[in-house]
C-alpha positions in Angstrom: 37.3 103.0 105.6 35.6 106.4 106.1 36.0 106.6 109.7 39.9 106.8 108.5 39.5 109.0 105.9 36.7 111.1 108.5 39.7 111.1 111.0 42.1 111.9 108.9 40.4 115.0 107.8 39.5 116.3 111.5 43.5 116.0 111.8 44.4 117.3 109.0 41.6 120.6 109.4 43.2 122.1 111.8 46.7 123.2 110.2 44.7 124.1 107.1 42.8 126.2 109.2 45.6 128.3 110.7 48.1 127.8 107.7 47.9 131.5 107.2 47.7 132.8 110.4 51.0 134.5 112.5 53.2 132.5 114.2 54.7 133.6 117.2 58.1 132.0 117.3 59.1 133.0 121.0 59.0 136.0 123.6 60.6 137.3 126.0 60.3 140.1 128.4 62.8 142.3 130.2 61.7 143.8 133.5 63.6 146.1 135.9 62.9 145.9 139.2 60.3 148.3 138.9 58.0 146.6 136.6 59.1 148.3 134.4 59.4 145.9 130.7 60.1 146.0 127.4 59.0 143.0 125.5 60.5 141.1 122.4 58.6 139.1 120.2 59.6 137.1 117.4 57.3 136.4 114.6 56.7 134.6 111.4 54.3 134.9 108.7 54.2 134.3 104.5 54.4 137.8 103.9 53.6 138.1 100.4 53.5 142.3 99.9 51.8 144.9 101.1 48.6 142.8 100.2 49.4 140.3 102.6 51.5 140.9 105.6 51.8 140.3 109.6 51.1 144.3 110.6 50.6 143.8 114.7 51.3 141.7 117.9 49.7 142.7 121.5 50.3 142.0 125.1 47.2 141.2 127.2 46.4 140.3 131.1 44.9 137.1 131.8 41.6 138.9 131.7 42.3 140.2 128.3 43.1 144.1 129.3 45.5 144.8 126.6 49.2 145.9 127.9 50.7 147.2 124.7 50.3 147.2 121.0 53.3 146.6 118.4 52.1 148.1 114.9 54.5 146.6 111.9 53.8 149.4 109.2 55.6 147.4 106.5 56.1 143.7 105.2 58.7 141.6 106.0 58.9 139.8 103.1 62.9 138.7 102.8 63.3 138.8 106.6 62.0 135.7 108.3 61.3 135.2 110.6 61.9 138.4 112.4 62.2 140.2 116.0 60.0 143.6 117.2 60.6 145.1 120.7 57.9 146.7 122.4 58.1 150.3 124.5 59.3 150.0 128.1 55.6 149.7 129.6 54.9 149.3 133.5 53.2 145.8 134.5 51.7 145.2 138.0 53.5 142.7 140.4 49.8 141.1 140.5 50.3 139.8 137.1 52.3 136.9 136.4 51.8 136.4 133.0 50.6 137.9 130.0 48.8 136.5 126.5 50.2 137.4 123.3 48.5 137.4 120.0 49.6 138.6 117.2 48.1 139.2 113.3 48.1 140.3 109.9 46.0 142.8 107.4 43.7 139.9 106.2 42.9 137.7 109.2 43.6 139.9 112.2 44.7 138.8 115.4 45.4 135.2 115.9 43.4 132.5 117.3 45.8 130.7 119.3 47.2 132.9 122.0 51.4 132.8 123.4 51.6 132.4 126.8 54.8 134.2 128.4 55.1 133.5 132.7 57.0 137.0 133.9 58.4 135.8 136.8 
C-alpha cells in the first residue's frame, strides 16, 4: 500500500510542480529565403493581474545563444490563450532548430523548453 500511494505522489508531483508555469501552446516561424524570420508563439498562463502574469518568451540556439526576446508589458487576463509575433530577426542556415522558453513575473523562464525544427 505505500509503494501505491509513494507512486502515486512521484506522478502526481510533477504537474503540481509546473501548474503555474507558462505553457507554450504552439510556434511557428516564417522565414524568407534569406533567413530572414519572424516568429509566432502562442502562449497560455493563469494570469491573475499585474501581480501575476506571463511577461516574456525567447528564442535560443541549441547551445542556448538567445535569438530574440518577446517582452509582454501587460496581462492577458480575459485573452487566453493568446498569440505574440516576434521582430523579423536573421537565423543562420547552420541552425536547424531553435528552443523556446517562455515565463512569467513570479517564476521566470520555464523549465521545460519548446522545440521548433526550421526547416
Amino acid at each position: 500500500m505505500i509503494r501505491k500511494i509513494l507512486f502515486a505522489a512521484l506522478l502526481w508531483q510533477p504537474a503540481w510542480l509546473y501548474a503555474s508555469e507558462v505553457q507554450i501552446v504552439s510556434a511557428e516561424a516564417e522565414c524568407t529565403a534569406g533567413n530572414q524570420c519572424v516568429f509566432r508563439v502562442t502562449l497560455k498562463h493563469d494570469d491573475s493581474g499585474w501581480d501575476h502574469y506571463a511577461n516574456s518568451w525567447q528564442v535560443m540556439d541549441e547551445k542556448g545563444k538567445l535569438l530574440v526576446k518577446r517582452t509582454l508589458y501587460h496581462p492577458h487576463v480575459k485573452e487566453q490563450p493568446f498569440t505574440r509575433s516576434s521582430e523579423r530577426i536573421f537565423i543562420p542556415l547552420s541552425i536547424s532548430k531553435v528552443w523556446i522558453r517562455a515565463g512569467d513575473n513570479k517564476s521566470g523562464l520555464n523549465s521545460r523548453p519548446y522545440i521548433l525544427k526550421l526547416r
